[in-house]
C-alpha positions in Angstrom: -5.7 13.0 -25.8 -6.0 16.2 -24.6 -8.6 17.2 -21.6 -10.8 19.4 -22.0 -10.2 22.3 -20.0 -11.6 25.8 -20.0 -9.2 29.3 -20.3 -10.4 29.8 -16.8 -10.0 26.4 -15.1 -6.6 27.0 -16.6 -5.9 30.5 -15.4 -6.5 28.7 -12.0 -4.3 25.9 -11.9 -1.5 28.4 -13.3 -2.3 31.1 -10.1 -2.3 28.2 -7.5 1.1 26.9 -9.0 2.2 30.0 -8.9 1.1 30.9 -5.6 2.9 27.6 -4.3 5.9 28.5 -5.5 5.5 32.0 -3.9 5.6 34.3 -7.1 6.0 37.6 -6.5 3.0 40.0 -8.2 1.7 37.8 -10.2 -1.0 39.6 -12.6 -3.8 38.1 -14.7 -4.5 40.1 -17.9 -8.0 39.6 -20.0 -6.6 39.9 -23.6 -9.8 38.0 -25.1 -11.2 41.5 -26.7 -8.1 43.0 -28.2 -6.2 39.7 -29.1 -6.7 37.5 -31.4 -3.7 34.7 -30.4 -4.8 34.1 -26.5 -7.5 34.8 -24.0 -5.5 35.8 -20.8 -1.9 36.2 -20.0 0.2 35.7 -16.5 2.6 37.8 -15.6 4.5 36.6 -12.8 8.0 37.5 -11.1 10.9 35.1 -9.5 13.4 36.6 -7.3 16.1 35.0 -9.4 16.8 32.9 -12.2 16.7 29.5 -10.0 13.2 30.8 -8.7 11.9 31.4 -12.1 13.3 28.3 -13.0 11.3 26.1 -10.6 8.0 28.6 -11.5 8.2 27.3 -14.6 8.4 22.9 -13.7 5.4 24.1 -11.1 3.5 25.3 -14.0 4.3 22.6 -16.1 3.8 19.5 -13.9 0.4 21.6 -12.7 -0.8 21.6 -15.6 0.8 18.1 -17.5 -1.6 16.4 -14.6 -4.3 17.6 -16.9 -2.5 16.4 -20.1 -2.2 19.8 -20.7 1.3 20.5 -22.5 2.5 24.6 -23.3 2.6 24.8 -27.7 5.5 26.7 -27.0 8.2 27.4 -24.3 10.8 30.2 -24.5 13.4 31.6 -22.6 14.1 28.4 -20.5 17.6 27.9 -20.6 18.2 31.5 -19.4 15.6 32.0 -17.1 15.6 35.5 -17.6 12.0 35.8 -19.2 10.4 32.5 -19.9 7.2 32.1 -21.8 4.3 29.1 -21.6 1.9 29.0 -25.0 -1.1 27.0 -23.6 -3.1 28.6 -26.4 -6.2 30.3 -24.5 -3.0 31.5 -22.2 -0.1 32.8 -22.0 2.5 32.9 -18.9 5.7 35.1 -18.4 7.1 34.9 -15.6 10.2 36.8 -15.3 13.0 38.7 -12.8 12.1 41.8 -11.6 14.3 43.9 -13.8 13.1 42.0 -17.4 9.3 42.7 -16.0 10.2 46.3 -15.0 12.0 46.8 -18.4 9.2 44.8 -20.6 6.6 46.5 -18.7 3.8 43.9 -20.2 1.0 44.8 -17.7 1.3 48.4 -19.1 1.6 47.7 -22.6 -1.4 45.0 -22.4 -2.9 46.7 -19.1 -3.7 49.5 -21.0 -5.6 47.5 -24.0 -7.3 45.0 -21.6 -7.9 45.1 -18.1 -5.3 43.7 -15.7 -6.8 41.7 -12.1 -3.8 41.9 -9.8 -2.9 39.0 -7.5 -0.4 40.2 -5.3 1.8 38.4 -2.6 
């Protein structure tokens, strides 16, 4: 059975993973207002496919110690862009050059507003 865990206790457990794994610029959007699918999304960056890679298992093991378990996963085999679905959240993390050519904190930043994190 699944814990009971808030968006926010999530958001948390997602930063500090992140954080261990020394993400670069990670960002935490508030989408709760204009979306309808998710409450907040990550937006993280890994210096390379490997990096993003092992993001990913951080965020996963972080958050399977909760019995939490992502609804969806893409993107995992390339590592190029990979997407979490926790449901009240939403993690990309990505290379630099998918996150500067996506540009999600813009496209989102400007509907919602974005709480930076840098590293």
């Amino acid at each position: 059975m699944r814990e009971h865990v808030d968006s926010n206790d999530i958001v948390r457990l997602i930063l500090d993973a992140l954080d261990d794994g020394k993400a670069l610029d990670t960002v935490v959007l508030d989408v709760e207002k204009i979306s309808s699918f998710t409450d907040f999304m990550v937006v993280s960056s890994g210096r390379s496919v490997r990096q993003v890679k092992s993001l990913i298992r951080r965020v996963r093991d972080t958050l399977s110690e909760r019995r939490l378990r992502p609804i969806g996963v893409e993107g995992e085999k390339t590592g190029d862009w990979v997407l979490l679905d926790y449901g009240e959240v939403v993690v990309h993390i990505m290379q630099p050059s998918a996150r500067e050519f996506y540009q999600l904190e813009r496209l989102w930043g400007e509907l919602g507003k974005p709480n930076s994190r840098n590293q």
